[in-house]
N, C-alpha and C positions, 0 to 999 in steps of 0.2 A: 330243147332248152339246156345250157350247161349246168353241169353239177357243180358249178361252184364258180361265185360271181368273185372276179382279180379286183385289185385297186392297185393301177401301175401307169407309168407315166402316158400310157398311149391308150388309157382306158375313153371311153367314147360311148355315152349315153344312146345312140340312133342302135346298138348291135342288141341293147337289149333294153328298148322303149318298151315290148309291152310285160318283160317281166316288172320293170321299175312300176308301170301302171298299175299293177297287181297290189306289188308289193312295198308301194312308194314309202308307208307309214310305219311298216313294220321294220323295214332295213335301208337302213342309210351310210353309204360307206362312211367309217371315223375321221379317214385320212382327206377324205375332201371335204368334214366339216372342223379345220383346224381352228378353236377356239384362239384370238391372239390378245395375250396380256398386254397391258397397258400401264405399265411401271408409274407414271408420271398420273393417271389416274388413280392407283392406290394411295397415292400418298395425300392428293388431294382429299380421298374419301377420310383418312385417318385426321388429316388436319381438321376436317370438317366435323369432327367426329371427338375430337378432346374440346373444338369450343362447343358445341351443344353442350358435354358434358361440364366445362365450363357454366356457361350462361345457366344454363337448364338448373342446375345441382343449387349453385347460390341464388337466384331468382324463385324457386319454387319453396325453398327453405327462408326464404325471405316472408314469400305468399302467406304459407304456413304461422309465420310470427305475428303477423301482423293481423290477419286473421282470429289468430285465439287471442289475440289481445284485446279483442272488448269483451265485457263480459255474457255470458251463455244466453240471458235473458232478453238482451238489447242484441245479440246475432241475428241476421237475418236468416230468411229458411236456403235462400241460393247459397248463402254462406257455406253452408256443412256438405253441399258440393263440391264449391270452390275446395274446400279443404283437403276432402276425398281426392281430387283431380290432381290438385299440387302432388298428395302421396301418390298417387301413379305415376306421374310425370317424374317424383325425385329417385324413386325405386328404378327403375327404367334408366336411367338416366348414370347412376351407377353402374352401368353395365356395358356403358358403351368404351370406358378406356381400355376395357379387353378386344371390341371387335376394332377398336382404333392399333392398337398393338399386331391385329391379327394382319388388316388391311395392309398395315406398313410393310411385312412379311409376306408378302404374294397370297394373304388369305389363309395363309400356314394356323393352325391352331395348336397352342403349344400350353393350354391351361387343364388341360384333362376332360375326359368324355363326360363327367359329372357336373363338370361348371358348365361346358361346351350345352346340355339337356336345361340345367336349371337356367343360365344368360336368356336361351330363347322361349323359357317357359314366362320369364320378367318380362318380355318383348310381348308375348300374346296375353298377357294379364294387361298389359297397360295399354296395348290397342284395344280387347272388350269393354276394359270398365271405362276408358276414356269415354268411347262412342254411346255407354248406357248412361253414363253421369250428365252428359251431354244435355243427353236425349231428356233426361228427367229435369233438366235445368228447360230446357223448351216450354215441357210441359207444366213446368211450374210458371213459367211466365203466360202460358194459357190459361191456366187456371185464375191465373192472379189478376188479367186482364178481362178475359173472354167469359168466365164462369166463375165468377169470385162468389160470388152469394150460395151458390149451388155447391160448393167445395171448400170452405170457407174452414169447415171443421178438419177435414184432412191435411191442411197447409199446418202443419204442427213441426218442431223441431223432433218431437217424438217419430213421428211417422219419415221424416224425412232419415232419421236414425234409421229405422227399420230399412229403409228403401235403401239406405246406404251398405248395410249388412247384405242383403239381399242381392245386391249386385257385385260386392266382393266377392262372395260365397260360388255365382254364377258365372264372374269372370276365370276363380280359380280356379272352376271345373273344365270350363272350357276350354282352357290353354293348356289341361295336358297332352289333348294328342301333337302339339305342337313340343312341348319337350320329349313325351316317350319316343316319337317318331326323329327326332335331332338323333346323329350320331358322328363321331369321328372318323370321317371313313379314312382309312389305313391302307389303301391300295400301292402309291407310292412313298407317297406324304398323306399328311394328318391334315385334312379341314375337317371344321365344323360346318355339317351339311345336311341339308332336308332329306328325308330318307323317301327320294319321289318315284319309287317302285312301286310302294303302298297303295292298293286302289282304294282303300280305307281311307288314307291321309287327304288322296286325290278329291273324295269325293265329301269329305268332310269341310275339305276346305272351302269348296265351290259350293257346300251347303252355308258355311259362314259369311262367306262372304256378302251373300244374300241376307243371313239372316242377322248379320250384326254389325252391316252397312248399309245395303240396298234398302230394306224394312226400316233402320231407323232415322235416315232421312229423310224417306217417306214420311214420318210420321213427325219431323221435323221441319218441313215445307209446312204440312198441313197447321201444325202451331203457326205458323208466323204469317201464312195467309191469315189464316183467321183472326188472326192479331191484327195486321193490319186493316180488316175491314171493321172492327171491333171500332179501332181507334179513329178511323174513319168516320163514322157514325157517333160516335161521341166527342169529335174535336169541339174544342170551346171550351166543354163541362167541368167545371172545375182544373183552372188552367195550373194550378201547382202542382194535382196529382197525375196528372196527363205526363209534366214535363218529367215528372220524378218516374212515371211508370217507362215513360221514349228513351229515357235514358238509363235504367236495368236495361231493359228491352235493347238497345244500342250496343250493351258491352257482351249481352250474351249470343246475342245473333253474331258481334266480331267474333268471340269464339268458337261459335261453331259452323262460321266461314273459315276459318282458320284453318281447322280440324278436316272439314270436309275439302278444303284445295289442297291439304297436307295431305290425307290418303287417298282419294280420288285418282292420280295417277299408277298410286302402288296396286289400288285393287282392279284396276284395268289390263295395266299388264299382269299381273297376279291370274288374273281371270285367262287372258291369250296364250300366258304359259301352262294351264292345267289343262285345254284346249287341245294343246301339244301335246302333254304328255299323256291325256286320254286315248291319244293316235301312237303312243309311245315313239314319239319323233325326240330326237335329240335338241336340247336347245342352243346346244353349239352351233349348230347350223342355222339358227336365228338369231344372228348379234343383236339385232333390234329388239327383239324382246329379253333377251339375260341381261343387255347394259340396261335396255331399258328401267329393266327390274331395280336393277341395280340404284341407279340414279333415284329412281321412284323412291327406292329406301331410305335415301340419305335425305330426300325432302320431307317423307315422312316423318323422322328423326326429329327434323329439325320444330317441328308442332310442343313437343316437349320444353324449348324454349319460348318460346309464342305467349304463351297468354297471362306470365308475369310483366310483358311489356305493354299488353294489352290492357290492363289494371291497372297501370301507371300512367296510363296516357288517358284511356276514359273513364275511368272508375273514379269519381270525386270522393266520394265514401272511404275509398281503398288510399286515397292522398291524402284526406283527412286525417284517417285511423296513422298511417304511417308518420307522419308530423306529430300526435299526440306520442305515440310510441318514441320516438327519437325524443321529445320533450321529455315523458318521463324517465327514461335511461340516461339522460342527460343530467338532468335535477339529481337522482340517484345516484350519478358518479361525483358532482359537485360536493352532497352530503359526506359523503365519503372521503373526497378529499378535504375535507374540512375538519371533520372529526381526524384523518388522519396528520393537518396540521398542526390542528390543538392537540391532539396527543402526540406529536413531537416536541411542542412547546413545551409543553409539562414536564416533558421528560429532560427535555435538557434546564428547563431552569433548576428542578428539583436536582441535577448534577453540577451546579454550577456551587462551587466552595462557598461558605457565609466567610466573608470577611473581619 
């Protein structure tokens, strides 16, 4: 066997098939898996990347207004979700003109290794708490459906408080190894990069993945079956509260179809690339899984956008509220300019010389 494997222009796989057999996962030459940039892709990712942050930013601060605009007592209990969800999506969302800046730059990262940790700690806060707020909006349309008399007293603004606390508290624990493990690496150039040495990071993530996707669609199917055989079973009965419950039930199931076709791609290839790197195989040598990845991300991304368009189109409540809001601001600026009439009138009559 030679003591030392060439990588040269006459290099020839058949001279040493059963060292590579041995040792196919541990060493893979560099130079035959040349990673090739795609200039014309980055820029795409970057454009696609200031309009989320676009859409996303004024759409979910939109959400948010219109939202606290009724009063606390007449809010609904999905409401103080809905609200939670917008502040994930807008935090997140703020983050992205730096990796759109980065993308434009061949991925170069030029903000410092403190922003570089905290950007992707915003990134894995708003992927957990998205998927639990989700998850708890599910089950409150279970509850509300399938077991209302039985649960009846937990459906409270109070309790949905608690459960909201509760999941911030849990998303922000969870997304530190996702920022401690972010670094700068400085080898030639400065990216902002996952530090995928870590058998730690490896193995926490293939644990999340499971435990804060896999598990909570699970548990997400199982609501809306049940729902729907709920509803099944009681069609006719009272046909106003049927249509008012099909239609929560309608906006919240598009949301978290939304959510689940949004990261669904990301966590599959997510899953084939720790796969790889379990075998400590390079991902350069599997363009299909890094672009993969890649792309995954920017669809992901894009869910941050999503579901103020969603509430605009099936949420009658949410066009409602938004029509009286534009009414009252309206009325409001009217007042205003009126009083700002009459008190120009005053002022200038009161200036005008008595003859």
């Amino acid at each position: 066997m030679p003591t030392e494997v060439g990588v040269t222009e006459s290099y020839t796989y058949h001279n040493y098939s059963s060292y590579l057999e041995d040792y196919y996962w541990d060493y893979i030459p560099e130079e035959i898996c040349h990673y090739e940039n795609l200039p014309f892709v980055n820029v795409a990712i970057s454009v696609l990347y200031y309009l989320i942050f676009i859409v996303g930013s004024t759409g979910n601060m939109f959400v948010i207004l219109v939202m606290m605009f009724k009063e606390r007592r007449r809010r609904r209990l999905v409401d103080t979700f809905v609200i939670n969800l917008a502040l994930a999506d807008l935090a997140f969302v703020f983050t992205l003109p730096f990796w759109a800046a980065s993308a434009s730059n061949n991925h170069l990262w030029t903000f410092g290794s403190a922003f570089c940790k905290l950007s992707s700690y915003i990134v894995a806060v708003n992927k957990y708490s998205s998927i639990f707020f989700l998850t708890c909006m599910s089950i409150d349309r279970y509850l509300a459906i399938v077991k209302l008399l039985n649960f009846r007293h937990i459906r409270t603004q109070k309790y949905a408080m608690t459960i909201s606390l509760v999941i911030w508290f849990s998303s922000l624990l969870l997304a530190i190894p996702s920022g401690y493990f972010r670094k700068s690496d400085q080898v030639n150039m400065t990216y902002c990069i996952e530090d995928t040495d870590s058998p730690f990071l490896r193995t926490f993530n293939l644990t999340a993945i499971n435990l804060t996707f896999v598990l909570p669609v699970i548990i997400i199917l199982f609501c809306y079956c049940s729902i729907l055989v709920s509803l099944a079973q009681h069609y006719g009965h009272s046909k106003k509260l049927t249509q008012r419950r099909e239609n929560s039930l309608k906006i919240v199931f598009a949301i978290v179809s939304a959510f689940i076709l949004s990261w669904l791609p990301f966590n599959v290839f997510k899953t084939m690339a720790l796969y790889l790197q379990f075998h400590n195989a390079d991902l350069s040598c599997w363009p299909v899984v890094s672009r993969g990845l890649a792309i995954a991300s920017c669809i992901a991304f894009l869910n941050s956008c999503v579901n103020p368009i969603i509430y605009a189109f099936l949420d009658r409540n949410f066009r409602q509220r938004t029509s009286w809001m534009s009414a009252y601001v309206y009325a409001g600026l009217g007042r205003r300019r009126s009083r700002f009439s009459s008190g120009s009138a005053v002022t200038e009559s009161s200036t005008v010389p008595k003859v």
